[in-house]
Structures are given as C-alpha cells and as structure tokens.
C-alpha positions as a Markdown table, in Angstrom:
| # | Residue | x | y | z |
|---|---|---|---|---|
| 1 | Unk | 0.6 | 6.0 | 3.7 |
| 2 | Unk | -0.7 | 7.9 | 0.5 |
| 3 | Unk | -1.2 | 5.7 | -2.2 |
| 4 | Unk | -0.3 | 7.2 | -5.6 |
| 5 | Unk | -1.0 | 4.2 | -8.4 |
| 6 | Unk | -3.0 | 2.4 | -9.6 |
| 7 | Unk | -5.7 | 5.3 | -10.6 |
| 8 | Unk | -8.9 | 3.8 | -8.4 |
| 9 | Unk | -7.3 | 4.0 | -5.0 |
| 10 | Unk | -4.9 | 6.9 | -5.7 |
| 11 | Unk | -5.0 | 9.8 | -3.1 |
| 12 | Unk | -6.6 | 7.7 | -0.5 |
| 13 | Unk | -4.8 | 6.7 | 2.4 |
| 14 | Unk | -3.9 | 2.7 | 3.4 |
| 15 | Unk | -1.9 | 0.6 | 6.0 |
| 16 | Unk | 0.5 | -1.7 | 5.2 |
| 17 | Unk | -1.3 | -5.2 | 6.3 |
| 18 | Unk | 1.8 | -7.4 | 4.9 |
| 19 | Unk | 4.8 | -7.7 | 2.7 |
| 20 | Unk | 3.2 | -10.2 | 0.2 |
| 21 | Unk | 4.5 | -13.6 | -0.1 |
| 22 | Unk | 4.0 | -16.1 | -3.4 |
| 23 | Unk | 3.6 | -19.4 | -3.7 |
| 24 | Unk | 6.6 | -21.6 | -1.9 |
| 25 | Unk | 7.3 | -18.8 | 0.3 |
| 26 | Unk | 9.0 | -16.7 | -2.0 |
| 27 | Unk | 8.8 | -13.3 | -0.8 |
| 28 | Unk | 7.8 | -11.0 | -3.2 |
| 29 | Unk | 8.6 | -7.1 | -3.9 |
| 30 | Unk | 5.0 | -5.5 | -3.5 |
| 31 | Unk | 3.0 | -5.2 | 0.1 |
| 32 | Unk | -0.2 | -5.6 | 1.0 |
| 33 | Unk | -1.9 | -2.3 | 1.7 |
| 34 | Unk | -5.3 | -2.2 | 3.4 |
| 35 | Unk | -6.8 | 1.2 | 1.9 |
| 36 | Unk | -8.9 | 2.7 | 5.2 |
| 37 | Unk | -12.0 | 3.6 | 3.1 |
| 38 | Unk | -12.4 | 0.8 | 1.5 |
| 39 | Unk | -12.9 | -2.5 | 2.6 |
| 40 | Unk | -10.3 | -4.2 | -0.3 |
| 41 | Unk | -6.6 | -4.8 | 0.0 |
| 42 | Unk | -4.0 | -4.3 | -3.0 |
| 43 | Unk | -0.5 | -5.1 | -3.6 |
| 44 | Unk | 1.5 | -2.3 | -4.5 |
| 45 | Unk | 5.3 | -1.7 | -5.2 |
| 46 | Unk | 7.4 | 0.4 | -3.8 |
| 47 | Unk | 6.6 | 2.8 | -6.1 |
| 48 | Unk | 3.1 | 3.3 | -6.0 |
| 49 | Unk | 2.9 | 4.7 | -2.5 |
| 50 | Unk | 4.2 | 7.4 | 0.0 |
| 51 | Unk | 4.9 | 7.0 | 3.7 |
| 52 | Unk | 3.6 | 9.9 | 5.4 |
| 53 | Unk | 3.3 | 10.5 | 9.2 |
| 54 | Unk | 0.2 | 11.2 | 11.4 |
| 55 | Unk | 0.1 | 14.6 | 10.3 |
| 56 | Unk | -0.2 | 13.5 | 6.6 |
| 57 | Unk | 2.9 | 15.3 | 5.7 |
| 58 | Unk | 5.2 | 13.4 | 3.1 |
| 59 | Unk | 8.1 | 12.6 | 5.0 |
C-alpha cells in the first residue's frame, strides 16, 4: 500500500501488520502499517493510505 499522510512516511510504501485494537479490546478504526523502509510501524486511517497491487498501480 502507498501511504499518503502523515508527511514523514508519505510516498513510501507499508504492509498492513494489524487492524489496531485499544485498551479492553475495543477495536479501533486505524491499522497498523509496517512502512518497508523503515523499521517503525504507524497507525493510520483509512484515509491516509492507498491499496495498490504488486505492480504499484492504484487500484
């Protein structure tokens, strides 16, 4: 996936590692993105990334 927000990981490209869960097992609305040249993880709605597909086409 491309990630478009926030500015210091925007344009690289992540996985999603997890949907992210609060405290008492609330899910939450943002996921846990592993960005692949970095070794950091950061939650991110919806809105702040793009699936694309192996080609890196936005699909």
């Amino acid at each position: 996936m491309l990630i478009l927000r926030p500015a210091y990981v925007a344009g690289r490209v992540g996985k999603v590692f997890a949907k992210e869960v609060l405290s008492g097992d609330y899910p939450s609305e943002r996921w846990l993105i592993r960005v692949d040249s970095e070794d950091i993880v950061v939650s991110l709605n919806s809105k702040e990334f793009e699936v694309v597909n192996d080609d890196f086409e936005i699909s």
